[in-house]
C-alpha positions as CSV (number, residue, x, y, z in Angstrom):
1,X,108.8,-157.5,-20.8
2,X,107.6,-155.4,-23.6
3,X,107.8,-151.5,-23.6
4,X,104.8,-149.9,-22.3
5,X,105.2,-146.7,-24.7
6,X,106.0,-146.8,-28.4
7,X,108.0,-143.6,-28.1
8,X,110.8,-142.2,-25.9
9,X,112.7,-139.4,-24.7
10,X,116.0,-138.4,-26.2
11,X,118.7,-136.2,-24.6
12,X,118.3,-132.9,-25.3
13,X,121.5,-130.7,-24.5
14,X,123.0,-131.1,-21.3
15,X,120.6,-130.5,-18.6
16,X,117.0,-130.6,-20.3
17,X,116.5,-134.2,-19.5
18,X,119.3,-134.3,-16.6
19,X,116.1,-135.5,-14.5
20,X,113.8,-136.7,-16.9
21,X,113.5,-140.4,-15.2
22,X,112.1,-139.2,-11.9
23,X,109.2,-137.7,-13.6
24,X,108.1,-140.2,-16.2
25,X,110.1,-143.2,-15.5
26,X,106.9,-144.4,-13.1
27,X,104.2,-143.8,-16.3
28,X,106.1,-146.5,-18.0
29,X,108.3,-144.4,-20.2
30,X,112.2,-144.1,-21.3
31,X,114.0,-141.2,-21.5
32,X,117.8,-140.7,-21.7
33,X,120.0,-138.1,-19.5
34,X,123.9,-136.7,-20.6
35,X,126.7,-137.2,-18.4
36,X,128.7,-134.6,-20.1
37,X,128.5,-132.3,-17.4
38,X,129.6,-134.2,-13.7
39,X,129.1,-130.4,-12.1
40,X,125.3,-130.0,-12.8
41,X,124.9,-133.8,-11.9
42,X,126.3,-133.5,-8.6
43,X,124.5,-130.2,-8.1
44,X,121.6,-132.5,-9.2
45,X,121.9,-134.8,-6.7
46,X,122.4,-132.4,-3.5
47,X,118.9,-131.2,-5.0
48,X,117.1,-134.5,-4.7
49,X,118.9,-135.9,-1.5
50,X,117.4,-132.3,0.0
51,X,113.9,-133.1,-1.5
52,X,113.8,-136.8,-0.8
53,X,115.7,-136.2,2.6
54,X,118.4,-138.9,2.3
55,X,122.0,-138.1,3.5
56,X,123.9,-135.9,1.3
57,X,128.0,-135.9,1.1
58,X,129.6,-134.0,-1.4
59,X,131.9,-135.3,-3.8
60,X,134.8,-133.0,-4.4
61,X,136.7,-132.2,-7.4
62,X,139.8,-133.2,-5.0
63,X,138.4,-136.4,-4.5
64,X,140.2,-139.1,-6.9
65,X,137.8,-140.0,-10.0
66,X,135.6,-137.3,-8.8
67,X,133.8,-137.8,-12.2
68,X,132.8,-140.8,-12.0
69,X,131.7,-141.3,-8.3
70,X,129.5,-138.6,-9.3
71,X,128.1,-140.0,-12.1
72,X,127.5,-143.2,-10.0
73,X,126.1,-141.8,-7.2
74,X,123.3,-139.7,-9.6
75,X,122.5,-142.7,-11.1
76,X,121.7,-144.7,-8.3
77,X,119.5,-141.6,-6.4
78,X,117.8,-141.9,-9.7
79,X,117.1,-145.9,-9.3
80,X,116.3,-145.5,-6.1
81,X,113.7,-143.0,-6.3
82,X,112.3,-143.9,-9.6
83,X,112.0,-147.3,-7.7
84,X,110.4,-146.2,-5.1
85,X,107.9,-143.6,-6.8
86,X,107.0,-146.7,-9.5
87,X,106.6,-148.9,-6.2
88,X,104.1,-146.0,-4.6
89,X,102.2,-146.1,-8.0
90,X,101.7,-150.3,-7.6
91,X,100.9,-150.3,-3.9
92,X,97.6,-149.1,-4.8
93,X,94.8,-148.3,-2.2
94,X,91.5,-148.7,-4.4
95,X,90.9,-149.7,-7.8
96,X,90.1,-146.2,-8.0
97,X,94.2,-145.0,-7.7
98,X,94.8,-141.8,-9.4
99,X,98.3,-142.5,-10.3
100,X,97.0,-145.7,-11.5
101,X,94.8,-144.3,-13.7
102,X,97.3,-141.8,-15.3
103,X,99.2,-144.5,-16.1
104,X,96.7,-146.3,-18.3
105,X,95.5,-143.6,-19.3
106,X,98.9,-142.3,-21.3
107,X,98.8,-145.7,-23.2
108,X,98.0,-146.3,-26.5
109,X,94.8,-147.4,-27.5
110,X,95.7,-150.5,-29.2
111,X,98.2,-151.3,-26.2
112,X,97.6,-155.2,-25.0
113,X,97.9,-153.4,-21.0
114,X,95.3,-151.1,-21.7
115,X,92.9,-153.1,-23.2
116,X,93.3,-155.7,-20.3
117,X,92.6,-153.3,-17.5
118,X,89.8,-152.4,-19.1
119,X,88.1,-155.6,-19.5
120,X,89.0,-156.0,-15.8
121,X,87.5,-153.2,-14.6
122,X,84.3,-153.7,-16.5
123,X,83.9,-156.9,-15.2
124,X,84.5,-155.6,-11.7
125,X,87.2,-158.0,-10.2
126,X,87.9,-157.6,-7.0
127,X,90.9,-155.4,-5.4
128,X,93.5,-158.1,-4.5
129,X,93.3,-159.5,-7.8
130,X,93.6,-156.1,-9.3
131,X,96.3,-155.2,-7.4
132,X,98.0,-158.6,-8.3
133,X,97.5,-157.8,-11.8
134,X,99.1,-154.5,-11.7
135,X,101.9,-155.6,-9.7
136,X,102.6,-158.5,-12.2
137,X,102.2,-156.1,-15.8
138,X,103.4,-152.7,-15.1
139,X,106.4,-151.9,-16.3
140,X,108.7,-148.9,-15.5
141,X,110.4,-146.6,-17.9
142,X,114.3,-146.8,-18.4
143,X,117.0,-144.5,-17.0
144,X,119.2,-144.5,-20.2
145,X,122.3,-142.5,-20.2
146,X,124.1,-140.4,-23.4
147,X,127.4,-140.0,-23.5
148,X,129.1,-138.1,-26.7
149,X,132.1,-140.0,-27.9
150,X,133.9,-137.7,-29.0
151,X,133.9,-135.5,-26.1
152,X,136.5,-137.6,-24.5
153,X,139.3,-134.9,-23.6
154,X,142.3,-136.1,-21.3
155,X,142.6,-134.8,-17.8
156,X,145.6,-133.4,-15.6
157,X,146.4,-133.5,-12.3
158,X,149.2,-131.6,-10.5
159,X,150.2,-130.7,-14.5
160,X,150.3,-134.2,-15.3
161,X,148.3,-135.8,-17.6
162,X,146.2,-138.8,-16.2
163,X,145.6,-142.7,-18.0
164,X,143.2,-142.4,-20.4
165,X,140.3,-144.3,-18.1
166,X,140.2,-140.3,-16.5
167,X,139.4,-139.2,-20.1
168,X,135.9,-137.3,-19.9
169,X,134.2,-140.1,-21.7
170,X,135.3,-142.9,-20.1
171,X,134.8,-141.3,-17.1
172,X,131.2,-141.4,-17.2
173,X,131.0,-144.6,-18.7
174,X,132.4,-146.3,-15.9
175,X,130.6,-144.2,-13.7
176,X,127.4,-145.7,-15.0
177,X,128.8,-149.0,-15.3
178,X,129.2,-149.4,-11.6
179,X,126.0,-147.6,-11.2
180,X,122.7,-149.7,-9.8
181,X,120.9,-149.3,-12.9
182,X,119.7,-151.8,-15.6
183,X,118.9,-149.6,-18.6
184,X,120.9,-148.8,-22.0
185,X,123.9,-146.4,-22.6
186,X,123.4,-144.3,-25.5
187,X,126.5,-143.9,-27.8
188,X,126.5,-140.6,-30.2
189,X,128.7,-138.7,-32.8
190,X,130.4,-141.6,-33.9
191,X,132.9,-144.0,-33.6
192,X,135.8,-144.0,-30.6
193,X,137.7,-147.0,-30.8
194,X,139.5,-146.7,-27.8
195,X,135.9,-145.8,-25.2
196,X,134.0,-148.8,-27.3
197,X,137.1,-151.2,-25.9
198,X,137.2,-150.0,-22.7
199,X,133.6,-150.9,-22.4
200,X,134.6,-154.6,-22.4
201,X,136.5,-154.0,-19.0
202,X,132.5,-154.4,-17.6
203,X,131.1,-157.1,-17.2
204,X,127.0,-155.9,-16.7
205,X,127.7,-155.0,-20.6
206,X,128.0,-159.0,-21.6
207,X,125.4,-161.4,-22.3
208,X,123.9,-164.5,-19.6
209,X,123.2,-167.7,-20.4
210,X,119.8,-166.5,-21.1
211,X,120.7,-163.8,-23.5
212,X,119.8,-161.2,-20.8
213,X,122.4,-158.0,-20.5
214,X,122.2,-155.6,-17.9
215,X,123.5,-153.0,-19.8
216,X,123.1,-152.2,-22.7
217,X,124.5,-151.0,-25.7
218,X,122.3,-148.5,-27.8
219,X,124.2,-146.5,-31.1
220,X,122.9,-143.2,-32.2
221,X,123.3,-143.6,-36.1
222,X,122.4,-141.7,-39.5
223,X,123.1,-144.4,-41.9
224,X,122.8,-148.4,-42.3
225,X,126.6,-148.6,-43.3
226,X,128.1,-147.1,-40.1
227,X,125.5,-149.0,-38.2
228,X,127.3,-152.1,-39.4
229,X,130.7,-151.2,-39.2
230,X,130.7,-150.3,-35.5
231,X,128.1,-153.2,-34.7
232,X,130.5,-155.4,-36.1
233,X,133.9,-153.5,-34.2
234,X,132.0,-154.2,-30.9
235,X,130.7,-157.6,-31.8
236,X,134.5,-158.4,-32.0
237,X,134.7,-157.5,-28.6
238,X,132.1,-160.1,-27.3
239,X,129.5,-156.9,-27.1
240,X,126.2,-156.6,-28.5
241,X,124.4,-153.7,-29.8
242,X,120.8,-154.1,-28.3
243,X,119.2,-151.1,-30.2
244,X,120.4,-148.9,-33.7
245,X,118.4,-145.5,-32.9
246,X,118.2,-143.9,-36.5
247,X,118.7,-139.9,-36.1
248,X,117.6,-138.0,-38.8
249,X,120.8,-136.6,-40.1
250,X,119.5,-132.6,-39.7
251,X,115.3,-132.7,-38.9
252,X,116.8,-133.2,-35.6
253,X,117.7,-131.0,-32.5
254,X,121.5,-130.3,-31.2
255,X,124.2,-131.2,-33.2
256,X,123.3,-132.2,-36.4
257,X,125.4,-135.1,-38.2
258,X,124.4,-134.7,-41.9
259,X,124.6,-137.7,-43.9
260,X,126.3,-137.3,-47.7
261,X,122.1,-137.2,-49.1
262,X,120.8,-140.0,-47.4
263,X,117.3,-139.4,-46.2
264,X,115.6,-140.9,-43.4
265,X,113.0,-143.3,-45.3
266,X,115.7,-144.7,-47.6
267,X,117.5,-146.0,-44.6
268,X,115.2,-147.0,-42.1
269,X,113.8,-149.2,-45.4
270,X,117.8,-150.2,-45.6
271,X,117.3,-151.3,-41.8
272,X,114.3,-153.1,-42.0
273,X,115.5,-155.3,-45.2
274,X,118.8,-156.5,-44.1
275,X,118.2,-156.5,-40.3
276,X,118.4,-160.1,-40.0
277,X,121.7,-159.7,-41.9
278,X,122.8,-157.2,-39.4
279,X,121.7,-159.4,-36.6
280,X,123.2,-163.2,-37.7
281,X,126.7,-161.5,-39.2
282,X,127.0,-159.4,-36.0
283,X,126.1,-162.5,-33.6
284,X,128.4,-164.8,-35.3
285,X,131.4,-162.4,-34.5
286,X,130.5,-161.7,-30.8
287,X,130.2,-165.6,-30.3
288,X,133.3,-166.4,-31.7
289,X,134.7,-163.2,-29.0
290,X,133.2,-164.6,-26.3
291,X,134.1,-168.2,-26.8
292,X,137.8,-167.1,-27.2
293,X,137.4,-165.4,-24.1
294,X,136.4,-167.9,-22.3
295,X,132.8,-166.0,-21.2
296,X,129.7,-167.3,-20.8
297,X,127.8,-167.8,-23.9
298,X,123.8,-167.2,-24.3
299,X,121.9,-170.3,-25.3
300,X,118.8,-167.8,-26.4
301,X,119.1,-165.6,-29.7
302,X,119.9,-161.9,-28.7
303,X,117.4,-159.2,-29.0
304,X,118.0,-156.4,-31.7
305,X,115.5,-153.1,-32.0
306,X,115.4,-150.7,-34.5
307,X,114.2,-147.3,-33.6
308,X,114.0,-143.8,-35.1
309,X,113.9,-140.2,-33.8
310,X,113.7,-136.4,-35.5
311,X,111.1,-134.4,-36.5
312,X,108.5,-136.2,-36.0
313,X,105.0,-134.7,-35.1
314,X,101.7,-136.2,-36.0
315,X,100.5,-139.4,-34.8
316,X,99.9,-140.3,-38.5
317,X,103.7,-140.2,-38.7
318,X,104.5,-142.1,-35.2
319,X,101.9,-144.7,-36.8
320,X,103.5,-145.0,-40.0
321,X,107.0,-145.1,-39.2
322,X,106.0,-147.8,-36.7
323,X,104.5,-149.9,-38.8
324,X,106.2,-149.2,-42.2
325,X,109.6,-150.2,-41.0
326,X,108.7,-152.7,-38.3
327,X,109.9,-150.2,-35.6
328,X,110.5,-150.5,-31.5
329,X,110.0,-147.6,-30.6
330,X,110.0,-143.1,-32.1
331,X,112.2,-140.6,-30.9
332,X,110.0,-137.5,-29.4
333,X,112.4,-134.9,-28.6
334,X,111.9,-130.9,-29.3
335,X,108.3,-130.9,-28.2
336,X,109.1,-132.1,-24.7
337,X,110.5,-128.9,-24.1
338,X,107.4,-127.7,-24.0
339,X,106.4,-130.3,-21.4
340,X,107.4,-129.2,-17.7
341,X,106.0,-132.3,-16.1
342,X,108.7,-134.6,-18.0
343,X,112.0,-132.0,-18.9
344,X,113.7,-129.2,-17.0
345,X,113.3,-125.9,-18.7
346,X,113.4,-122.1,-17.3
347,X,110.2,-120.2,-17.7
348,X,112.0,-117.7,-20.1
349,X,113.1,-119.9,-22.1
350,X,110.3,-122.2,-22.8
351,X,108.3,-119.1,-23.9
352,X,111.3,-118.1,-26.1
353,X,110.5,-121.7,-27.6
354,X,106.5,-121.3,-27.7
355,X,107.3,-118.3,-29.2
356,X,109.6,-119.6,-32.2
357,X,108.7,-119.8,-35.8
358,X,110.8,-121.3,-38.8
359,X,112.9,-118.3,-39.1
360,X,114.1,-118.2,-35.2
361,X,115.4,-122.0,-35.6
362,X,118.7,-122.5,-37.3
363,X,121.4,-124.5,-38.4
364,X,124.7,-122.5,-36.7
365,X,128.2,-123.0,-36.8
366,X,128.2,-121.9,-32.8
367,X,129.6,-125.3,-31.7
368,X,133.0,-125.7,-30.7
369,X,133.0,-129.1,-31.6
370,X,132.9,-128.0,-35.2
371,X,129.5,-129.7,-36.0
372,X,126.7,-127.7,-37.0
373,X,124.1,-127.1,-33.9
374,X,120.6,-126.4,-34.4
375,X,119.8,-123.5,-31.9
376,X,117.4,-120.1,-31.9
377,X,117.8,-117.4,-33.3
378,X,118.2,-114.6,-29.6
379,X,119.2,-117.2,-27.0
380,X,120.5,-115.3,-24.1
381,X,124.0,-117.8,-24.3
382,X,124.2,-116.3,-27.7
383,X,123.1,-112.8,-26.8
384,X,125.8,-112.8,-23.8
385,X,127.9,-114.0,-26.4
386,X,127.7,-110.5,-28.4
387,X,128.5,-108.6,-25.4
388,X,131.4,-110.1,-24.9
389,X,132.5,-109.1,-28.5
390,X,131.2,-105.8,-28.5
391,X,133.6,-104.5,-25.4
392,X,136.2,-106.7,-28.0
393,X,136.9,-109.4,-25.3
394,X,135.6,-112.3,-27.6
395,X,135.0,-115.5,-26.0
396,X,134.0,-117.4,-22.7
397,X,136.0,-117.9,-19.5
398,X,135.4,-121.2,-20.0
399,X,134.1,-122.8,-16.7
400,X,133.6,-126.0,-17.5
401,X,136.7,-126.7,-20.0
402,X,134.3,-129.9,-21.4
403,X,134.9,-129.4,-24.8
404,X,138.4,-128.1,-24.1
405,X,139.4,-130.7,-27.4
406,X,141.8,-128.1,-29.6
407,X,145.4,-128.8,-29.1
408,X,146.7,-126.2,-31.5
409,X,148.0,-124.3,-28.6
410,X,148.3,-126.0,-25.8
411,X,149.1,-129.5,-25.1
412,X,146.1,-129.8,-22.3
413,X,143.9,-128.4,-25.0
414,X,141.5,-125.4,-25.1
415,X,137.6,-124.5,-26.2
416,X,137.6,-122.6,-29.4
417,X,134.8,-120.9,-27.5
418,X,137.1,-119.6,-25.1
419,X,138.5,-116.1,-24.4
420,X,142.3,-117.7,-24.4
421,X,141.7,-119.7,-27.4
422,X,140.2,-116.8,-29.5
423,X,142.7,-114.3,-28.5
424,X,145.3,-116.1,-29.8
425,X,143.3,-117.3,-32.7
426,X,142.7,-113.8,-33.5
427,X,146.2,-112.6,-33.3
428,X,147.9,-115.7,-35.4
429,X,145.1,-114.4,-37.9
430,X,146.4,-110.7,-37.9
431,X,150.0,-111.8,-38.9
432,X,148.5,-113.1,-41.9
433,X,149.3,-111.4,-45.0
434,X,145.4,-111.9,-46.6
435,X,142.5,-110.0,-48.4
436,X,140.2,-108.1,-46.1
437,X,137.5,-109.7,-47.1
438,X,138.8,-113.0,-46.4
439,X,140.7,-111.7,-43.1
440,X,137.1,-110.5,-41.7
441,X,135.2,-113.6,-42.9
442,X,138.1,-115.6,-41.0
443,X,137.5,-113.6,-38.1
444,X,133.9,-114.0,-37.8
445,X,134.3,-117.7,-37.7
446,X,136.5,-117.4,-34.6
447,X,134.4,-115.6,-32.4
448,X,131.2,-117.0,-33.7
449,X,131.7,-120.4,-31.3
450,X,129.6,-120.3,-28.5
451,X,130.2,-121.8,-24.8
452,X,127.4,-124.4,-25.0
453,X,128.8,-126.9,-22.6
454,X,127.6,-124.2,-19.6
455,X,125.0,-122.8,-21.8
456,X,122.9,-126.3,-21.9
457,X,123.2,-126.5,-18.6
458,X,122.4,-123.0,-17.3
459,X,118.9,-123.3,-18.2
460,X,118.3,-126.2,-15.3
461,X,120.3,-124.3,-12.6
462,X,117.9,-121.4,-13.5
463,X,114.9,-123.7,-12.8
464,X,116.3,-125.0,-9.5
465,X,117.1,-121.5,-8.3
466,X,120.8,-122.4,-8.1
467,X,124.4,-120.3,-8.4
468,X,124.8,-118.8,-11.9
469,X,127.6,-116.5,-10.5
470,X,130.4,-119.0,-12.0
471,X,128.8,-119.7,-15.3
472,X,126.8,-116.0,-16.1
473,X,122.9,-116.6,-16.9
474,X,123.2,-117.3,-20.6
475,X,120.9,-119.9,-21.7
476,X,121.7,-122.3,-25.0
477,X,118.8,-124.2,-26.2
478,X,118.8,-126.6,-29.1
479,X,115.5,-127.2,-30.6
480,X,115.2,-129.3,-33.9
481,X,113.0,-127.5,-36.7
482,X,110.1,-129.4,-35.7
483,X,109.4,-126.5,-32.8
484,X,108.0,-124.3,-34.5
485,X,104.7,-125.8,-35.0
486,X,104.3,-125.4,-31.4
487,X,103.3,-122.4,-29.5
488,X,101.9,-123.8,-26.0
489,X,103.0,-125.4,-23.0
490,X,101.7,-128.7,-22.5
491,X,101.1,-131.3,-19.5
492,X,102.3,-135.0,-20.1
493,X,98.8,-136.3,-20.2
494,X,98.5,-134.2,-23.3
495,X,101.7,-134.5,-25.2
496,X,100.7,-138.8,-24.4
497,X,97.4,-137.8,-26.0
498,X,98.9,-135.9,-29.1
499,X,101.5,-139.1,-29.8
500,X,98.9,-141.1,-29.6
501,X,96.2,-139.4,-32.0
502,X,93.7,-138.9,-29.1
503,X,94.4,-134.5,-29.2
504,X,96.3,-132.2,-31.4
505,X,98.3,-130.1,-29.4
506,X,99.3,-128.0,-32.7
507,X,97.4,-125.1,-33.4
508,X,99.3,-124.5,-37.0
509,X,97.6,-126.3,-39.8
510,X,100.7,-125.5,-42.4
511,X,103.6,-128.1,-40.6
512,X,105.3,-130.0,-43.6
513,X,105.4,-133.7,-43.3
514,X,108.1,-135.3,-41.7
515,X,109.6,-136.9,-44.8
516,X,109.5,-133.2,-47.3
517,X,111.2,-131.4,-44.6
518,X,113.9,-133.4,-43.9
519,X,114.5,-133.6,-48.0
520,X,114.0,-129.7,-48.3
521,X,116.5,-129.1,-45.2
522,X,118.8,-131.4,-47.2
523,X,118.4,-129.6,-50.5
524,X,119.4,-126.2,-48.5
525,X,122.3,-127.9,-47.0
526,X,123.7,-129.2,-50.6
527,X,122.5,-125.5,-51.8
528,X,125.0,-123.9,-48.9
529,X,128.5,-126.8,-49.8
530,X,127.9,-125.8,-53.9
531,X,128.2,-122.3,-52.8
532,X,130.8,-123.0,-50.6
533,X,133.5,-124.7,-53.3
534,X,132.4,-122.9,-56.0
535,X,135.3,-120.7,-56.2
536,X,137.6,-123.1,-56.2
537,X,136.4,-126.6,-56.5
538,X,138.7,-130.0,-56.7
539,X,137.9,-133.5,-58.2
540,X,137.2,-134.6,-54.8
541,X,134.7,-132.1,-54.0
542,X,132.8,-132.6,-56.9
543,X,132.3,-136.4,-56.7
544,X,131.3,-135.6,-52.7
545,X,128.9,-133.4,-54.6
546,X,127.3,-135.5,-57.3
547,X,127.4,-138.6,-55.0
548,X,125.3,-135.9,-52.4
549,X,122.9,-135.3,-55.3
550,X,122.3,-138.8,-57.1
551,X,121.4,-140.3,-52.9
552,X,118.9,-136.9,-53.1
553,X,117.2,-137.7,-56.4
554,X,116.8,-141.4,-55.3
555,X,115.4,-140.4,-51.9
556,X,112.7,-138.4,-54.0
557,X,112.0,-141.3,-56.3
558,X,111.5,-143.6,-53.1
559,X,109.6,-140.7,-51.3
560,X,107.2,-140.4,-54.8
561,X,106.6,-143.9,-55.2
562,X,105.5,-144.4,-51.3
563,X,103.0,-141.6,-51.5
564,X,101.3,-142.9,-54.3
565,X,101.6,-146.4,-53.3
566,X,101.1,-146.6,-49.8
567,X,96.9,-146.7,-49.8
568,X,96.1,-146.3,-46.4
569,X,98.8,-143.8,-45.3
570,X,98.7,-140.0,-45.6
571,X,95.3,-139.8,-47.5
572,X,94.1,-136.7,-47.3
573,X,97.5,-135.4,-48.4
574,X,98.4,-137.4,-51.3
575,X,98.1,-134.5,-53.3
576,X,99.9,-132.3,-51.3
577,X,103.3,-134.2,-50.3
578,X,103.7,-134.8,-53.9
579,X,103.2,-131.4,-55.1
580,X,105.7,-131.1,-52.0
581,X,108.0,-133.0,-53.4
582,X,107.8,-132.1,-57.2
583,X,108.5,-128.8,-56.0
584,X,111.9,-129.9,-53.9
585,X,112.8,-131.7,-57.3
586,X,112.9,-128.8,-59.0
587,X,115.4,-126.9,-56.9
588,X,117.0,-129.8,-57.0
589,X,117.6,-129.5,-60.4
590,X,118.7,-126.0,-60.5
591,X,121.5,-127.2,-58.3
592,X,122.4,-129.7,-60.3
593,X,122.7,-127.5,-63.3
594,X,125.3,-125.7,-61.2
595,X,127.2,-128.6,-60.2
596,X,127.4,-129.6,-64.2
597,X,128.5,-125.9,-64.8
598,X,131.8,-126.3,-62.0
C-alpha cells in the first residue's frame, strides 16, 4: 500500500523520537526511534505499561541479553498500542469522527485518499460503506528503528568479554529482529561488515515468493558511490536494501558526515539517473545469494525508494525535491522539535530551540565519536560540562559507557568524554615535551568532548518527570541549521499544514534556500581543513583539497544551470538564489587562490 505522507520523521538524538510512533503512527505517518540507549527504553516501557495499564516486569541488567529483550519488548508495546490506537481511529462511530477527520485532514491536497473521501462525503454515502472504505484505505505510519553502526562496543561479563552477538549494535538489532514489528531498520554512519552479516542470521530480513520483506533494510547515505558499495556487500548476502535515505552531508542535525564536496542536488540527480542500474546490478547479486543458499526466491521485482532528508523547510522545496528527483518520501527533522504532539522535548529546552538564531547552532567537535555534531550554542549538557572543568575535574562519570569505543587505555575501552579517559589523557599530554601553545590547544581538545549518550536522553526523562540523580540534568540537543528559522511551538496539524503549503509556520522572511545553504556550509567547512593544513601540508592533503574544491565548483555550475532552467520552480527567487550563489562562488575562489598558494 502506498505511503499516506510524502515526508517522515528521522531520529533525532537518542530520546527525541524514543516514542514518536505512538503519537503519529495512527495519522498515517513514519518516524524512526534509536536503540542506542536500552536504559531509557526500558524506562520507556514501565512508562506506557503504567499509562496503558498492561503488566509490567522489569528486565534487569542481570538478566542474560538484557539488551536485547529490552529492545524487543519496547518494540512490541509500541505495535501493540500503535495497533490498537490506529484500530480506535477506524472503528469509527459517525461519519463525523474527529480522529477521522484529523487524519484526512494532514494529507496532502493532491493525495489520491484525500480526494476520495471527499468525493464520498459529498455525495453522502451512507456510514457502513464509509466505514468499509476507511477500514479498507487507511494506512498506519511505520515504527522504523536507528541503529548507529559504529556504536557497536563489546561487552563483559564477570571481566570477560562476551561473543560479539552481545556487541551494542547487534544487540539491538536482534532485539528488533525478534520484535512483532513489520517496518524498516535504519542503518547510519557507515559501513560495519561484521553487524550487516549478522543480519542474515534473520530470516523476517529475506524476501517471499512475492517479493514482500518484513523487515527491512533502509541505509542512511551522503553519496551515490557508498550507496552502491554497501548495497552490493549486502546483496551478496541474499539481502536487499528497500530504501537509500540521502542525508545531506552537514544541512543536517546530529552528527554530521561531510562528504569530500559533494552537494545534495548533484547526488540525488546521481540517484535518480542510474537507479535502475543500482536496482538490476544489486538484484542480480542477491539472486545469485539466495539461490546458493538454497532460500526462497521472489518471482516479483523488488521494490527500491529513494528518499532525502536535511534542511529542508518550505513546501516549495518538499515539492521540488519530490518531483525533481522522482522521490519516496523527505526527511523533516529539526522542526519537529518544535512539535510536542509528535517528539519528546523538555519545556526548557524547546524554548532554548524557539529561541535559537544562526549564531546559537554550530558545528562542534563535542562528540566522542570523533564526528562533528551539530548542537547549540548554551545547552545545559554543555554548560554542566564547564563546571566540571572549572573545579578542574574534566569529564563525565560516564553512566551509560555507550560510546565507551577508545581502547588506548583499556582493553574494555573508555568514552573520551569521560572523567577516567581525560585524566589520563591529560597527564600522558603533560609528559610531552611540546610548545605551549600547542600543549594548550591539545588540551582543549580533550576536555572539549561532551557526554551525549546521557545528554540525548536526559531531555525525555525530564519530560516524563523521571530519576536524573544517576545521569545529572544536562540536556544535549542536536538541531540541524535549519532551526533557526523557527521561533514557535507548533501542533502537528500545523507542521502537516506548513509541509504541505497550506500555512507558514515561519515568521522569518530571510531563510536561505535549501540548496545555497548547504553549498555555503560546505564552503565554510573547506574554509576551516585549508586553515587547518596550512602549516604544514602533504601531497595527500592537497589533492583531498582540490578534489574538495573541483566537486564544489561543479555543484555551483549544476546549482546555476537548474535555477535558470527549471521554469516553474523557485520563481520569485530566480534572481535571488543566483545572486546567492554568485556570491558563494566568489569565496570560493579566494580559497582556491589559497590552495594554489600551498
Amino acid at each position: 500500500m502506498k505511503n499516506a505522507h510524502s515526508f517522515h520523521i528521522p531520529v533525532m538524538g537518542i530520546g527525541f523520537t524514543i516514542d514518536s510512533p505512538l503519537k503519529v503512527a495512527q495519522f498515517g505517518i513514519d518516524s524512526v526511534i534509536s536503540l542506542v540507549d536500552d536504559i531509557l527504553v526500558e524506562k520507556m516501557r514501565k512508562i506506557y505499561s503504567e499509562k496503558f495499564e498492561i503488566p509490567y516486569q522489569e528486565i534487569s541488567d542481570k538478566v542474560d541479553d538484557f539488551r536485547a529483550k529490552r529492545i524487543t519488548s519496547y518494540l512490541n508495546l509500541l505495535h501493540d498500542q500503535t495497533e490498537e490506537k490506529f484500530n480506535q481511529l477506524k472503528n469509527i462511530t459517525s461519519k463525523k469522527s474527529k480522529a477521522l477527520k484529523e487524519y484526512m485532514h494532514m494529507l496532502p491536497e493532491y493525495s489520491s485518499l484525500k480526494k476520495e473521501f471527499t468525493k464520498l462525503t459529498e455525495e453522502g454515502v451512507d456510514f457502513s460503506k464509509m466505514k468499509d472504505w476507511v477500514h479498507k484505505n487507511l494506512t498506519m505510519g511505520s515504527i522504523d528503528v536507528n541503529i548507529m553502526t559504529k556504536v557497536d562496543k563489546g561487552n563483559y561479563r564477570n571481566k570477560e568479554l562476551l561473543p560479539i552477538e552481545y556487541n551494542d549494535a547487534h544487540a539491538a538489532l536482534r532485539g528488533f529482529s525478534e520484535s512483532k514489528l513489520s517496518s524498516s531498520l535504519v542503518l547510519s554512519a557507515g559501513m560495519n561488515p561484521r553487524l550487516y552479516s549478522y543480519i542474515s542470521n534473520f530470516s523476517d530480513f529475506f524476501p517471499d515468493e512475492k517479493g514482500y520483506i518484513k523487515k527491512k533494510i533502509i541505509l542512511k547515505v551522503s553519496d551515490y558511490r557508498s550507496a552502491f558499495i554497501q548495497g552490493k556487500f549486502l546483496a551478496k548476502k541474499g539481502l536487499w536494501v528497500s530504501e537509500y535515505r540521502v542525508e545531506s552531508g552537514l544541512n543536517c542535525g546530529g552528527h554530521a558526515f561531510a562528504t569530500d564536496g559533494f552537494l545534495l542536488g548533484p547526488v540525488l540527480k546521481e540517484f535518480k539517473e542510474h537507479k535502475e542500474t543500482l536496482i538490476s546490478e544489486t538484484q542480480a547479486l542477491l539472486m545469485n545469494a539466495l539461490k546458493e543458499a538454497n532460500k526462497v526466491l521472489p518471482t516479483n521485482n523488488l521494490k527500491l525508494k529513494i528518499t532525502t532528508q536535511g534542511g529542508v523547510g518550505t513546501d516549495e522545496e518538499h515539492s521540488f525535491l519530490m518531483k525533481e528527483y522522482q522521490l519516496d518520501s523527505v526527511g523533516w527533522g529539526s522542526p519537529f522539535l518544535l512539535v510536542p504532539e509528535a517528539t519528546s522535548v523538555d519545556d526548557k529546552t524547546m524554548e532554548k530551540l524557539a529561541q535559537a538564531k544562526e549564531a546559537d547552532l554550530y558545528l562542534s567537535n563535542t562528540s566522542p565519536l570523533g564526528v562533528p555534531f551539530n548542537t547549540l550554542k548554551g545547552n545545559t549538557k554543555d554548560l554542566e560540562k564547564q563546571q566540571f572543568i572549572d573545579k578542574d575535574r574534566p569529564g563525565s562519570s560516564c553512566p551509560n559507557k555507550f560510546i565507551a569505543l577508545n581502547h588506548e587505555f583499556k582493553d574494555s575501552g573508555l568514552c573520551t568524554a569521560s572523567r577516567e579517559y581525560q585524566h589520563l589523557k591529560i597527564k600522558e599530554l603533560d609528559s610531552l615535551e611540546l610548545p605551549l601553545d600547542e600543549k594548550k590547544k591539545k588540551h582543549n581538545q580533550i576536555i572539549e568532548k561532551s557526554c551525549i549518550c546521557v545528554g540525548l536522553s536526559t531531555s525525555t526523562l525530564i519530560l516524563n518527570k523521571m530519576s536524573t540523580k544517576k545521569t545529572g540534568v544536562g540536556v544535549s540537543v542536536c538541531p540541524g541549521p535549519n532551526m533557526a528559522y523557527y521561533d514557535k511551538v507548533i501542533s502537528l496539524r500545523g507542521i502537516t499544514d506548513h509541509i504541505y503549503g497550506r500555512k507558514n509556520m515561519m515568521t522569518r522572511t530571510d531563510r536561505p534556500n535549501i540548496f545555497v545553504k548547504e553549498l555555503s556550509l560546505y564552503i565554510t567547512h573547506l574554509q576551516e581543513k585549508v586553515a587547518d593544513v596550512k602549516m604544514n601540508i602533504d601531497k595527500k592533503q592537497l589533492r583531498s583539497l582540490l578534489k574538495f574544491k573541483k566537486n564544489l565548483e561543479a555543484g555551483i555550475e549544476y546549482y546555476s544551470d537548474l535555477f535558470l532552467n527549471k521554469k516553474a520552480s523557485f520563481v520569485n527567487q530566480k534572481e535571488t538564489l543566483l545572486n546567492a550563489l554568485k556570491l558563494e562562488q566568489q569565496k570560493l575562489i579566494l580559497i582556491s587562490d589559497e590552495i594554489e598558494k600551498m
